[in-house]
HTML snippet that shows the backbone in 3Dmol.js (N, CA, C, O; Angstrom):
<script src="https://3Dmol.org/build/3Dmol-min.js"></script>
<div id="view" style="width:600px;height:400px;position:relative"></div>
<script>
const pdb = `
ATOM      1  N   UNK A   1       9.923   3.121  -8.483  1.00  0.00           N
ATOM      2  CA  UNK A   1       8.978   2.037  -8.262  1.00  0.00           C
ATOM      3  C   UNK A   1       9.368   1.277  -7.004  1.00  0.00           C
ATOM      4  O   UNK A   1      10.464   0.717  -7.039  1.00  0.00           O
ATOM      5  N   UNK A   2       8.670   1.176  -5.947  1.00  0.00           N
ATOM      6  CA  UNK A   2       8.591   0.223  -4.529  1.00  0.00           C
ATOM      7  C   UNK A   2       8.693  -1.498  -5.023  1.00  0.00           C
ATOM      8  O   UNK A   2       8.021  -1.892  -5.977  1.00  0.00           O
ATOM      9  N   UNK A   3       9.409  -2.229  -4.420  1.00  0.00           N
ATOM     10  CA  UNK A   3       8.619  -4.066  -4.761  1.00  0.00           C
ATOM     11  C   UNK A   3       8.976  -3.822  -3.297  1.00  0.00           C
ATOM     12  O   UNK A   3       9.911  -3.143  -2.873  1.00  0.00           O
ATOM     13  N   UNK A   4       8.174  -4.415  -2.690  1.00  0.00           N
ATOM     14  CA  UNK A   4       8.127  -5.097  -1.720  1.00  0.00           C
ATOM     15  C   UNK A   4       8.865  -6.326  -1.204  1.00  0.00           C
ATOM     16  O   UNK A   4       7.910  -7.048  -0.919  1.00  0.00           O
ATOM     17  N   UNK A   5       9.708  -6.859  -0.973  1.00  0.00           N
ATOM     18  CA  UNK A   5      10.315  -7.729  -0.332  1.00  0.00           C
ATOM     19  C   UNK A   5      10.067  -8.518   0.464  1.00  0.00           C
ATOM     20  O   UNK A   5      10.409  -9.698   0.372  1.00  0.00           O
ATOM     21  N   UNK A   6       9.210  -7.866   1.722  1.00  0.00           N
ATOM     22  CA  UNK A   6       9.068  -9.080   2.622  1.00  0.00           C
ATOM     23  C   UNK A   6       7.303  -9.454   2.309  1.00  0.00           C
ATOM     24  O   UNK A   6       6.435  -8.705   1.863  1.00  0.00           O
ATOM     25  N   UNK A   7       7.219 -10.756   2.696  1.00  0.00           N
ATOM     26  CA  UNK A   7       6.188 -11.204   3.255  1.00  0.00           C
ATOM     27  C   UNK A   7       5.991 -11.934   4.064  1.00  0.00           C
ATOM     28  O   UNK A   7       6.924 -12.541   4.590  1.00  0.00           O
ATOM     29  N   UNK A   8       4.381 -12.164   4.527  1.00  0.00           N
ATOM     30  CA  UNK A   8       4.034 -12.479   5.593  1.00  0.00           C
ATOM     31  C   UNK A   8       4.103 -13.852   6.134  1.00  0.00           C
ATOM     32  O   UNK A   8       3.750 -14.670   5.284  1.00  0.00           O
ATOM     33  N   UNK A   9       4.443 -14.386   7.277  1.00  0.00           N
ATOM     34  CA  UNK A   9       4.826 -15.125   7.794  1.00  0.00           C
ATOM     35  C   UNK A   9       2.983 -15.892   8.086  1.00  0.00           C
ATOM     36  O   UNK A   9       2.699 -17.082   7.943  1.00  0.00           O
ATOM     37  N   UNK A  10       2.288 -15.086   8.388  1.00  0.00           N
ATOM     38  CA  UNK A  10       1.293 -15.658   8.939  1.00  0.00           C
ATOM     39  C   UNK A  10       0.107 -15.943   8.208  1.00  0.00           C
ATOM     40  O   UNK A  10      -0.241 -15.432   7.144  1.00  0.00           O
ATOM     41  N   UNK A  11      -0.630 -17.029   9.053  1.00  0.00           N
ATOM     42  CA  UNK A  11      -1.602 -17.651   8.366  1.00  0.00           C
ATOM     43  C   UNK A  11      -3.121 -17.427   9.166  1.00  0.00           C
ATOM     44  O   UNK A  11      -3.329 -17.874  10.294  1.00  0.00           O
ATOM     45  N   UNK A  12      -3.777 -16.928   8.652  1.00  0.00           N
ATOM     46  CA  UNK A  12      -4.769 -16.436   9.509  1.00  0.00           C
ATOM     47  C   UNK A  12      -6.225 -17.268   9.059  1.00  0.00           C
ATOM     48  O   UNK A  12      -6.676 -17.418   7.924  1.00  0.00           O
ATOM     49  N   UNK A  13      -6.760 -17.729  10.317  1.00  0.00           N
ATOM     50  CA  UNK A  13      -8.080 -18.279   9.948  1.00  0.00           C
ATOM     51  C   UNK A  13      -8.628 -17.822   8.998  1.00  0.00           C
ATOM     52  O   UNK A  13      -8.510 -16.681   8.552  1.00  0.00           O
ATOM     53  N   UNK A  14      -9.660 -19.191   8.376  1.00  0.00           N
ATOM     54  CA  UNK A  14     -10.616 -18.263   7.229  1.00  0.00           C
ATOM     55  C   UNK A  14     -11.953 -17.497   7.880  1.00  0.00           C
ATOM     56  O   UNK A  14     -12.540 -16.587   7.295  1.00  0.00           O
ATOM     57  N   UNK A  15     -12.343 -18.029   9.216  1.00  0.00           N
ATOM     58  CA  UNK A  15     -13.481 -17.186   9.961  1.00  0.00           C
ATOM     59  C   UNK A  15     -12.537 -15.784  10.195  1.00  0.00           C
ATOM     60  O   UNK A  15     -13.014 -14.732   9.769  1.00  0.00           O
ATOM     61  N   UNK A  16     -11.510 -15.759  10.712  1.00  0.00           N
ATOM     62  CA  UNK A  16     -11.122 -14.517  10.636  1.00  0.00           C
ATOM     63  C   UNK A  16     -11.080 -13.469   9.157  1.00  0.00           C
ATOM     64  O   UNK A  16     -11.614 -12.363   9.072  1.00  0.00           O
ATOM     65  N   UNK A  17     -10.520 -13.971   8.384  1.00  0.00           N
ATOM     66  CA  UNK A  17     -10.320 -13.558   7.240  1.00  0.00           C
ATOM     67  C   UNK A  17     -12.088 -12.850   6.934  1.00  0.00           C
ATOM     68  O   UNK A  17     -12.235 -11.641   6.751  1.00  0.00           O
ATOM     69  N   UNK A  18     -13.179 -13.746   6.928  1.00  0.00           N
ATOM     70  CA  UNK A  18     -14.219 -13.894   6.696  1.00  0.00           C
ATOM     71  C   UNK A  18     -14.941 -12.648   7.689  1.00  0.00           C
ATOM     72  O   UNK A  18     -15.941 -12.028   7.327  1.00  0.00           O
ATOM     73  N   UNK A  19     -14.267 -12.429   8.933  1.00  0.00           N
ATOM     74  CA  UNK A  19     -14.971 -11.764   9.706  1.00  0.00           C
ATOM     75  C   UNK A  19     -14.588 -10.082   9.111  1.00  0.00           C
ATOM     76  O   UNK A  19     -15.411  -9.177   8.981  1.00  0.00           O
ATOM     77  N   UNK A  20     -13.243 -10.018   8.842  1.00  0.00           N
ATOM     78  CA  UNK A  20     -12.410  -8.593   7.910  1.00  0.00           C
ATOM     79  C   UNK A  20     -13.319  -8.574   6.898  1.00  0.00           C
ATOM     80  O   UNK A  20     -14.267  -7.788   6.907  1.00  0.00           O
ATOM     81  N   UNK A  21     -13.148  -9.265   6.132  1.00  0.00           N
ATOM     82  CA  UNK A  21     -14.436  -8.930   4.683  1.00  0.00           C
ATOM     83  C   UNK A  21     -15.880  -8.312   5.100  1.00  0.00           C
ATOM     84  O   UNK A  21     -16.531  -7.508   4.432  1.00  0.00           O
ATOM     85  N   UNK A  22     -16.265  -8.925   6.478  1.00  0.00           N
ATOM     86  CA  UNK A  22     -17.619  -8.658   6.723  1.00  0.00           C
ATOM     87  C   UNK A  22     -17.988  -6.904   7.140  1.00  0.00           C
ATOM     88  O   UNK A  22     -18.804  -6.013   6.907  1.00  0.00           O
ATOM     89  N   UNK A  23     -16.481  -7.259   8.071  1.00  0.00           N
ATOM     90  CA  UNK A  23     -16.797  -5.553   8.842  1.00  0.00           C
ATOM     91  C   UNK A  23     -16.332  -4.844   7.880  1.00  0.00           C
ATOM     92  O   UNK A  23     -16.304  -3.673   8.258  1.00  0.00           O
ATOM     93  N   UNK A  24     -15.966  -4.947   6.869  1.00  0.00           N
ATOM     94  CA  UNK A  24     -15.208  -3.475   5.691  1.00  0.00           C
ATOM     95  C   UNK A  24     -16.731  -3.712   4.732  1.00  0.00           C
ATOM     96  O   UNK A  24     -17.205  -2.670   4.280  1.00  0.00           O
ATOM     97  N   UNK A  25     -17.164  -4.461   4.552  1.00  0.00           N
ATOM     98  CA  UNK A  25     -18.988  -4.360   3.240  1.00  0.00           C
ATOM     99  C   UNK A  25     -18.985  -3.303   3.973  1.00  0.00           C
ATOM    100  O   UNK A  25     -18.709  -2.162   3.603  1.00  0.00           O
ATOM    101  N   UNK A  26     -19.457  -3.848   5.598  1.00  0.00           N
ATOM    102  CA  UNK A  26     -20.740  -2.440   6.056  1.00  0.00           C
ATOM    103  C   UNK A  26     -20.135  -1.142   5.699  1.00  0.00           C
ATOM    104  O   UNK A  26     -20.941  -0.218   5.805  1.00  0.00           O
ATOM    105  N   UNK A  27     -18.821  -0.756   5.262  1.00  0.00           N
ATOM    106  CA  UNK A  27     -18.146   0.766   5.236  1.00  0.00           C
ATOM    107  C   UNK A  27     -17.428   0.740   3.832  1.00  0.00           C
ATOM    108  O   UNK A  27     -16.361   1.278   3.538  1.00  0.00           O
ATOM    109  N   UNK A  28     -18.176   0.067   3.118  1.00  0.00           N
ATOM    110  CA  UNK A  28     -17.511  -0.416   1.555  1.00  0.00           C
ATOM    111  C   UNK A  28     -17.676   0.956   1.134  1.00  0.00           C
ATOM    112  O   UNK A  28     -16.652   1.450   0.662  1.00  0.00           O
ATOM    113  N   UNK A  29     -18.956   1.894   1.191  1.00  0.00           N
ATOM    114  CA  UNK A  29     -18.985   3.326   0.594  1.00  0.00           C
ATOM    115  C   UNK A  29     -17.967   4.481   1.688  1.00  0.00           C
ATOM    116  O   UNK A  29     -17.196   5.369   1.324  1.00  0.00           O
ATOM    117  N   UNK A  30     -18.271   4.120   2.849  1.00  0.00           N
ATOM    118  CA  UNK A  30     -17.650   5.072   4.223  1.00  0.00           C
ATOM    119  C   UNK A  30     -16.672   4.834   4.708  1.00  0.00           C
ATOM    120  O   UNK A  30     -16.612   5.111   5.906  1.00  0.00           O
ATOM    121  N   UNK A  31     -15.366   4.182   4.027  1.00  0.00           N
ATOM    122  CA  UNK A  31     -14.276   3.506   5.036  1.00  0.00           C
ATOM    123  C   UNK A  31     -13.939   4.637   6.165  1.00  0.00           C
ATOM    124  O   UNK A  31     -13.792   4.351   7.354  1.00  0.00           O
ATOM    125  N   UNK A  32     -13.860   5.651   5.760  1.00  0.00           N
ATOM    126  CA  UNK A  32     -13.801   6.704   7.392  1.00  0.00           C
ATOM    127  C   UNK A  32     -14.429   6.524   8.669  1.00  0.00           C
ATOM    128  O   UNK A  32     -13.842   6.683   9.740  1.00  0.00           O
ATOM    129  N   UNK A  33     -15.805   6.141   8.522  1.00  0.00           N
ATOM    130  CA  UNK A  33     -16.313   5.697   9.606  1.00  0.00           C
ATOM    131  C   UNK A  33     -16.243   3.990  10.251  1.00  0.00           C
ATOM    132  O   UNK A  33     -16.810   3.572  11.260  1.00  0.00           O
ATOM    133  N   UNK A  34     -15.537   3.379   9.491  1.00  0.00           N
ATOM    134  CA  UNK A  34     -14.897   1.905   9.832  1.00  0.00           C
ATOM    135  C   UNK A  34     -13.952   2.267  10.223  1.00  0.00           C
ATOM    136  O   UNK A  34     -13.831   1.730  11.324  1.00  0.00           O
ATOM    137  N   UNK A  35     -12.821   3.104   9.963  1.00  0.00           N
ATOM    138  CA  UNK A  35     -11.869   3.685  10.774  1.00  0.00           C
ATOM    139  C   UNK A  35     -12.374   4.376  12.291  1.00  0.00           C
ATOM    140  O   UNK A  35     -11.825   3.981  13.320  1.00  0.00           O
ATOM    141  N   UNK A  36     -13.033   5.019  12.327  1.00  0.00           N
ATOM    142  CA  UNK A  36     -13.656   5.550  13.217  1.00  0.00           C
ATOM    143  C   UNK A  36     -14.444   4.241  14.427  1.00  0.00           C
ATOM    144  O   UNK A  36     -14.358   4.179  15.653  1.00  0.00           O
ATOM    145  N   UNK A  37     -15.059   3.487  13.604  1.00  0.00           N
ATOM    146  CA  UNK A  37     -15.431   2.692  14.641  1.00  0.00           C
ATOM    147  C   UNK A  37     -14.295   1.490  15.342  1.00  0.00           C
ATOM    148  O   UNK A  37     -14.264   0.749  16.324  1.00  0.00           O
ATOM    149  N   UNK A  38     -13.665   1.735  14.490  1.00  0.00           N
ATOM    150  CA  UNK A  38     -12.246   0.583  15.353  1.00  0.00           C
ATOM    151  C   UNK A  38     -11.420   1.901  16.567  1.00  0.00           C
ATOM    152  O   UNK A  38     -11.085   1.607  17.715  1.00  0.00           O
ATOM    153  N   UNK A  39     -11.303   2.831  16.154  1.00  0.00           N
ATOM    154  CA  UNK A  39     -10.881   3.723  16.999  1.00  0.00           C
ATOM    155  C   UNK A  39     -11.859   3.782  18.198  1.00  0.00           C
ATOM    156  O   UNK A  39     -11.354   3.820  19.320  1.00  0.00           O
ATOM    157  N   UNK A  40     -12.971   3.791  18.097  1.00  0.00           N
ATOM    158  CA  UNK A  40     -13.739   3.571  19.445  1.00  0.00           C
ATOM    159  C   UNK A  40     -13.581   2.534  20.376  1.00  0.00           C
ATOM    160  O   UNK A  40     -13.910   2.390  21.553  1.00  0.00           O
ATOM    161  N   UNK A  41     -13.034   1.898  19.606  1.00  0.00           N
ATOM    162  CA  UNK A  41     -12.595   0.612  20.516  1.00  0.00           C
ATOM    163  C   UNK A  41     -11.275   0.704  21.234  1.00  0.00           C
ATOM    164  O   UNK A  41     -11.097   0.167  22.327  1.00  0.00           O
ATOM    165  N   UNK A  42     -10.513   1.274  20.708  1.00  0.00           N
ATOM    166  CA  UNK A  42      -9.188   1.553  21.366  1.00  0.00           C
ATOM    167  C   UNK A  42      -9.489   2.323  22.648  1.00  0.00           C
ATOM    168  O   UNK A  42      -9.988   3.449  22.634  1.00  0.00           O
ATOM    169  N   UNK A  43      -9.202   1.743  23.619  1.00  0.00           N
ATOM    170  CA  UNK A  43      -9.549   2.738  25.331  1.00  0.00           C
ATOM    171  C   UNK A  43     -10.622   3.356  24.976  1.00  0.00           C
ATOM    172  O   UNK A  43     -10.777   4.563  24.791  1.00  0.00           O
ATOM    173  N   UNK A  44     -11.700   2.126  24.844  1.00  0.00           N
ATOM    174  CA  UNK A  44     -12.931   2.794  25.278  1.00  0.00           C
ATOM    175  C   UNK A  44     -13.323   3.613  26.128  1.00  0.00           C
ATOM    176  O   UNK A  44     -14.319   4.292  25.878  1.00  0.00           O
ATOM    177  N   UNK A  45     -12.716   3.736  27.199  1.00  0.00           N
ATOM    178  CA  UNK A  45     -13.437   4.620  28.229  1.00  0.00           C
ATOM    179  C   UNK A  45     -13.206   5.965  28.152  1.00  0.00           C
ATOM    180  O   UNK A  45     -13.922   6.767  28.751  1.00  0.00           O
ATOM    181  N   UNK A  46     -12.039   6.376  27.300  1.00  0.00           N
ATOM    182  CA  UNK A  46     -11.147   7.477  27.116  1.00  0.00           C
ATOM    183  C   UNK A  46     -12.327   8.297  25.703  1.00  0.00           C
ATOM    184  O   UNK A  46     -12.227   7.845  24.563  1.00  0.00           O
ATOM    185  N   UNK A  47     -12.961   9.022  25.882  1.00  0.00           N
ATOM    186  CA  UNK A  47     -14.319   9.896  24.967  1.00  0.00           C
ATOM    187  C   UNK A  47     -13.323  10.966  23.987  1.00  0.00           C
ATOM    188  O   UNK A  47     -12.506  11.717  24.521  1.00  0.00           O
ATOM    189  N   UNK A  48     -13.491  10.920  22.733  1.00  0.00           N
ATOM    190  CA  UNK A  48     -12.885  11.311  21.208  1.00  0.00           C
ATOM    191  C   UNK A  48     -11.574  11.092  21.634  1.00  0.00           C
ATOM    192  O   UNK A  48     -11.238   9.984  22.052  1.00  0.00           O
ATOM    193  N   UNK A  49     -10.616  12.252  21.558  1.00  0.00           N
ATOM    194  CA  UNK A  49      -8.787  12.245  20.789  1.00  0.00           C
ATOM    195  C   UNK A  49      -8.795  11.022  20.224  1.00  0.00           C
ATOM    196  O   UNK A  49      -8.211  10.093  20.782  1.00  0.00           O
ATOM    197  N   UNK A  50      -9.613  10.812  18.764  1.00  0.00           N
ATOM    198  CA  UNK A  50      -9.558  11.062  18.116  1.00  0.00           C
ATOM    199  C   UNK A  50      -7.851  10.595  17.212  1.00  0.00           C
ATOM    200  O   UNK A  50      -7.254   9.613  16.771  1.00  0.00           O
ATOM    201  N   UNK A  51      -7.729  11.858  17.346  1.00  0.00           N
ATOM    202  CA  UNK A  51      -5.932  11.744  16.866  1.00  0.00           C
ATOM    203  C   UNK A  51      -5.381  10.873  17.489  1.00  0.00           C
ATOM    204  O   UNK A  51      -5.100   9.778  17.002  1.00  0.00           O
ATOM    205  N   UNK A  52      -5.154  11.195  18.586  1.00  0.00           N
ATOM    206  CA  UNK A  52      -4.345  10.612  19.599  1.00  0.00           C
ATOM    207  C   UNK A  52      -4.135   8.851  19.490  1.00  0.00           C
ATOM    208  O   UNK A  52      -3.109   8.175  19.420  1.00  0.00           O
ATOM    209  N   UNK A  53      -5.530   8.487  19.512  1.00  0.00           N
ATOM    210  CA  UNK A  53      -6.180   7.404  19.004  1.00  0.00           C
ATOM    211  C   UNK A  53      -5.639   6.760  17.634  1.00  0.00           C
ATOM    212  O   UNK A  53      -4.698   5.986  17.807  1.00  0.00           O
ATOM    213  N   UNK A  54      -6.025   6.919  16.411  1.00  0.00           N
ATOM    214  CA  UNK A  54      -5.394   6.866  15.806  1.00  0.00           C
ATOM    215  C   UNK A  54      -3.522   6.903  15.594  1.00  0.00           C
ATOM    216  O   UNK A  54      -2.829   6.041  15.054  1.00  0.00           O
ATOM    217  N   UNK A  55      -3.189   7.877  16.068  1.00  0.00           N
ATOM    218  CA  UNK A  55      -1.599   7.864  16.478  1.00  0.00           C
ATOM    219  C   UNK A  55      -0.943   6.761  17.080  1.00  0.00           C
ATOM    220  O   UNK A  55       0.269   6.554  17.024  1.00  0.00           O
ATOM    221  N   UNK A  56      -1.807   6.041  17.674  1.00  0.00           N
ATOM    222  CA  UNK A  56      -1.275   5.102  18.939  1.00  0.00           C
ATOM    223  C   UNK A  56      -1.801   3.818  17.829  1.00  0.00           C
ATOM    224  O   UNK A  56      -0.993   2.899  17.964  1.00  0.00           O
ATOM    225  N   UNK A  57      -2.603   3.538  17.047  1.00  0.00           N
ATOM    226  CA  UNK A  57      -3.497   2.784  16.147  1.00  0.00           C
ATOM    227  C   UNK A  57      -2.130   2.694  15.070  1.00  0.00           C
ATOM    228  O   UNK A  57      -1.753   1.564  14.761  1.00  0.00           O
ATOM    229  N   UNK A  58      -1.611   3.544  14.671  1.00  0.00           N
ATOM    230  CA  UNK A  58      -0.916   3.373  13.745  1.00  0.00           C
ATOM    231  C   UNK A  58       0.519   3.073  13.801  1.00  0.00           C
ATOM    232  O   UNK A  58       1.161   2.667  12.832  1.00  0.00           O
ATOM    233  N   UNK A  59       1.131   3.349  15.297  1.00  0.00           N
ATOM    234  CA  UNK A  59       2.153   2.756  15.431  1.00  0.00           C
ATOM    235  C   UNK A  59       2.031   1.562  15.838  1.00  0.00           C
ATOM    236  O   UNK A  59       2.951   0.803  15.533  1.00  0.00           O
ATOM    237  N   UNK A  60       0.874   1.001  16.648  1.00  0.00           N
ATOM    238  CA  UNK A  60       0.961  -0.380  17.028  1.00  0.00           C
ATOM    239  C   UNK A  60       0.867  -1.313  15.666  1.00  0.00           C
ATOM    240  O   UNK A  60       1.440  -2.395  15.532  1.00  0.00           O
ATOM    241  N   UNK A  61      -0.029  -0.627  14.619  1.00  0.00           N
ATOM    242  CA  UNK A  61      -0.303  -1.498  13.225  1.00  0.00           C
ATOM    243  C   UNK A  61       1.243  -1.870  12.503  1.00  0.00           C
ATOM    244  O   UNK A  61       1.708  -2.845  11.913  1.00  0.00           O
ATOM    245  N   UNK A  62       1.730  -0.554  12.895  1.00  0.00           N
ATOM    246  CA  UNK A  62       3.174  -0.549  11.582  1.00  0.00           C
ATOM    247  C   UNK A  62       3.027  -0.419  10.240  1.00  0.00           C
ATOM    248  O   UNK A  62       1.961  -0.153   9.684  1.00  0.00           O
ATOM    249  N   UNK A  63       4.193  -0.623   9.640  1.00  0.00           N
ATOM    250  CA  UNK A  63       4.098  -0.418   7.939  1.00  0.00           C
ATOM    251  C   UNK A  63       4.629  -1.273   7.670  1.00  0.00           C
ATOM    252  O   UNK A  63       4.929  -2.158   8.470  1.00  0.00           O
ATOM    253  N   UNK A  64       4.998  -1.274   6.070  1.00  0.00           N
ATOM    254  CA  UNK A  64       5.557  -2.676   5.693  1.00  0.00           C
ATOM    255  C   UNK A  64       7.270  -1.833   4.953  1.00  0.00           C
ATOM    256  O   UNK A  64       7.256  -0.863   4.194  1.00  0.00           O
ATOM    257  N   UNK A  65       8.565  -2.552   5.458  1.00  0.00           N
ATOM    258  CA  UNK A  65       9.205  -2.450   4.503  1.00  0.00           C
ATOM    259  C   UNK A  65       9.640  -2.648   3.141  1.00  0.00           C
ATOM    260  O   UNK A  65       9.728  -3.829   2.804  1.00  0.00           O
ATOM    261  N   UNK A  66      10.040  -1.459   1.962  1.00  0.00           N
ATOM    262  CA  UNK A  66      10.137  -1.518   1.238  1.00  0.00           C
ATOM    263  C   UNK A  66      11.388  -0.908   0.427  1.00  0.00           C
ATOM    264  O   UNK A  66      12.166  -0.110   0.949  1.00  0.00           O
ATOM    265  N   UNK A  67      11.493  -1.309  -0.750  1.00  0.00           N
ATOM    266  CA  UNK A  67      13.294  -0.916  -1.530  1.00  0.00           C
ATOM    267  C   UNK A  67      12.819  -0.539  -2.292  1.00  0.00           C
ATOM    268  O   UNK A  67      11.857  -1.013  -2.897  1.00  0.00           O
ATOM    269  N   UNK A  68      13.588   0.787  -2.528  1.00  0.00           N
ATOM    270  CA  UNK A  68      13.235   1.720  -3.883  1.00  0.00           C
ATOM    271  C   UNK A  68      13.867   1.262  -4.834  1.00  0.00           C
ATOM    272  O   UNK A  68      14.468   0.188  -4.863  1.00  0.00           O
ATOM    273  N   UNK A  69      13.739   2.300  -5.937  1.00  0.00           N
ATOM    274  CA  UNK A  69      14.444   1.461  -6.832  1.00  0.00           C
ATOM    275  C   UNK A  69      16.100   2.066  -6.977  1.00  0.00           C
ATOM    276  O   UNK A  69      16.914   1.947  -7.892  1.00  0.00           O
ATOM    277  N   UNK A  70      16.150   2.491  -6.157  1.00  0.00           N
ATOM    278  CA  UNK A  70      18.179   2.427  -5.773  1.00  0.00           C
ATOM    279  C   UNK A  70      18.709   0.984  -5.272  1.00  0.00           C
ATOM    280  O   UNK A  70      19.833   0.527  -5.480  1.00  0.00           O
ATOM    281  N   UNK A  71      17.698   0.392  -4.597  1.00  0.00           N
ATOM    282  CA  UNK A  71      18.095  -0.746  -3.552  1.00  0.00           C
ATOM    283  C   UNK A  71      18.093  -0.507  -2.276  1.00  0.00           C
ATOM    284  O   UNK A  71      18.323  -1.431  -1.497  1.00  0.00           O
ATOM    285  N   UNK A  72      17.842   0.736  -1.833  1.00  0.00           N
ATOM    286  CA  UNK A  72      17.877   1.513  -0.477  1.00  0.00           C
ATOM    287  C   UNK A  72      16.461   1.355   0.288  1.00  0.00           C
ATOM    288  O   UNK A  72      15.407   1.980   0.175  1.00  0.00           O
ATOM    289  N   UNK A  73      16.905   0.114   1.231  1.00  0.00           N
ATOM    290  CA  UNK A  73      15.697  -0.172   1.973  1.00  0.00           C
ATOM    291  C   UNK A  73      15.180   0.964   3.427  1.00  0.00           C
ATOM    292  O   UNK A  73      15.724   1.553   4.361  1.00  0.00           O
ATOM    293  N   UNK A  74      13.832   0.774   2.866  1.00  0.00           N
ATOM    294  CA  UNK A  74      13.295   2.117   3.925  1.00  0.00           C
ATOM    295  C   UNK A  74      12.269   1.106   5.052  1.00  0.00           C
ATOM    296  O   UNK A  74      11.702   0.026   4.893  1.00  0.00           O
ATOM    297  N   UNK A  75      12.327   1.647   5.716  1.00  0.00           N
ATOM    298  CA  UNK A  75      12.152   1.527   7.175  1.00  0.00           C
ATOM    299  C   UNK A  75      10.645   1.396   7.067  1.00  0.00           C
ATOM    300  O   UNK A  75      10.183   1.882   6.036  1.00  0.00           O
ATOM    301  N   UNK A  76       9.670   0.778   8.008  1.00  0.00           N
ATOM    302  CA  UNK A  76       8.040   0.963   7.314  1.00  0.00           C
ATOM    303  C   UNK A  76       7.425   0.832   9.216  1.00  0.00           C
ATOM    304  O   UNK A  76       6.311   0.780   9.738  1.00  0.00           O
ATOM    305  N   UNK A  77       8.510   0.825   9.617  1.00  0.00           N
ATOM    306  CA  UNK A  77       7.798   1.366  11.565  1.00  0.00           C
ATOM    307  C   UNK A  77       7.936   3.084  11.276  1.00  0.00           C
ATOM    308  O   UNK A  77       8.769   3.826  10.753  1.00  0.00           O
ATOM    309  N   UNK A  78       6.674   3.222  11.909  1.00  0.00           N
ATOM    310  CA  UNK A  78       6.919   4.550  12.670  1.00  0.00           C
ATOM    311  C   UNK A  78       7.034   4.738  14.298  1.00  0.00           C
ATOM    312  O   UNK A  78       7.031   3.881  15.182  1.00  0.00           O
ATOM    313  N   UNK A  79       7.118   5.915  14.361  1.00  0.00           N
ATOM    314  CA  UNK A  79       7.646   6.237  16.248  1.00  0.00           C
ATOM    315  C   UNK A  79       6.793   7.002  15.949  1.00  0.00           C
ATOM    316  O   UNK A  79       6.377   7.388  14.857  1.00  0.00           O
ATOM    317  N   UNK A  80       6.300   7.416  17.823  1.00  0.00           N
ATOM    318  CA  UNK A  80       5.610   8.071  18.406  1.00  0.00           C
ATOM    319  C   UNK A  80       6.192   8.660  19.958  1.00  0.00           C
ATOM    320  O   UNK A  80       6.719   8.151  20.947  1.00  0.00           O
ATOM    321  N   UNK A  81       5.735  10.125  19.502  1.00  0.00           N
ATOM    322  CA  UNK A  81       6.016  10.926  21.435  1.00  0.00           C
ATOM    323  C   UNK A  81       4.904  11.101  21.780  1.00  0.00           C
ATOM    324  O   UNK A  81       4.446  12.124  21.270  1.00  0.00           O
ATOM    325  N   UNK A  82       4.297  10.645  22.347  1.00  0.00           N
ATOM    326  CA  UNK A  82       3.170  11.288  22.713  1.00  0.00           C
ATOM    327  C   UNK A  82       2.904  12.218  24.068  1.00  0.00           C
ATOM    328  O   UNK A  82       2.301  11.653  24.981  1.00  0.00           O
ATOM    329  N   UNK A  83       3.305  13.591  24.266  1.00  0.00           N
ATOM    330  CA  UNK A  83       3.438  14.194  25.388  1.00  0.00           C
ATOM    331  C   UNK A  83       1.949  15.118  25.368  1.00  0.00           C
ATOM    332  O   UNK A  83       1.285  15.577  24.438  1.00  0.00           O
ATOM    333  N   UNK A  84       1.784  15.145  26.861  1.00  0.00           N
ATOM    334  CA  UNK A  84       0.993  15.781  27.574  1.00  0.00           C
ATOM    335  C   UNK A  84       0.689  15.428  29.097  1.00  0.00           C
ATOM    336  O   UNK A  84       1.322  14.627  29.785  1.00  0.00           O
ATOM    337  N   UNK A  85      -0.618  16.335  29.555  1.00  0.00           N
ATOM    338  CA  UNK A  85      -0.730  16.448  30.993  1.00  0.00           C
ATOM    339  C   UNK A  85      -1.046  15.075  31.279  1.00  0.00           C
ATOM    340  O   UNK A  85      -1.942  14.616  30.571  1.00  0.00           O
ATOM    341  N   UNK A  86      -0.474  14.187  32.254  1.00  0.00           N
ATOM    342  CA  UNK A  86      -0.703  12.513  32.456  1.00  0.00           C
ATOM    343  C   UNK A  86      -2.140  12.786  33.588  1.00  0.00           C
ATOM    344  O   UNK A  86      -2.861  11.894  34.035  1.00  0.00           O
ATOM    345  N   UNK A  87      -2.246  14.085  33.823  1.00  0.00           N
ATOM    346  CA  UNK A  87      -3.596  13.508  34.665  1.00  0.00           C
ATOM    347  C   UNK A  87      -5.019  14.475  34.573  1.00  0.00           C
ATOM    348  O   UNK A  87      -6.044  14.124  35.158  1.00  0.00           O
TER     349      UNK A  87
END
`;
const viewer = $3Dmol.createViewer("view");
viewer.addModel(pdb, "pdb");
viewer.setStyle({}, {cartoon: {color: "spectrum"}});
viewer.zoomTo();
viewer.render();
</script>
């Protein structure tokens, strides 16, 4: 069993809060394509990868650390290489 340990430091507007609730209704049946449309936003100008996108989405988001039930706290960043042709 995971407990969680840390929490969050921050306090986030309620228009913000309010604005998250709004954009997840419209994809309340489709969350894939709410995923998808925040990924379009990431380097817009840059057309699908898609992955790549996401990849870069998910290390900037992070994870949350957590302790198993040994007491052995695990790590909740991930890393990224991202290699290829730069031009």
């Amino acid at each position: 069993m995971r407990t969680n340990e840390l929490k969050s430091d921050i306090d986030f507007p309620a228009e913000v809060i309010m604005k998250f609730k709004l954009f997840w209704s419209d994809f309340k049946d489709t969350p894939l394509r709410g995923r998808n449309a925040i990924l379009r936003g990431i380097c817009p100008q840059i057309f699908g990868l898609f992955t790549v996108k996401l990849a870069v989405a998910l290390t900037l988001i992070g994870g949350v650390q957590h302790v198993d039930a040994s007491g052995t706290k695990v790590r909740g960043e991930s890393h990224l290489l991202l290699v290829g042709d730069p031009g």
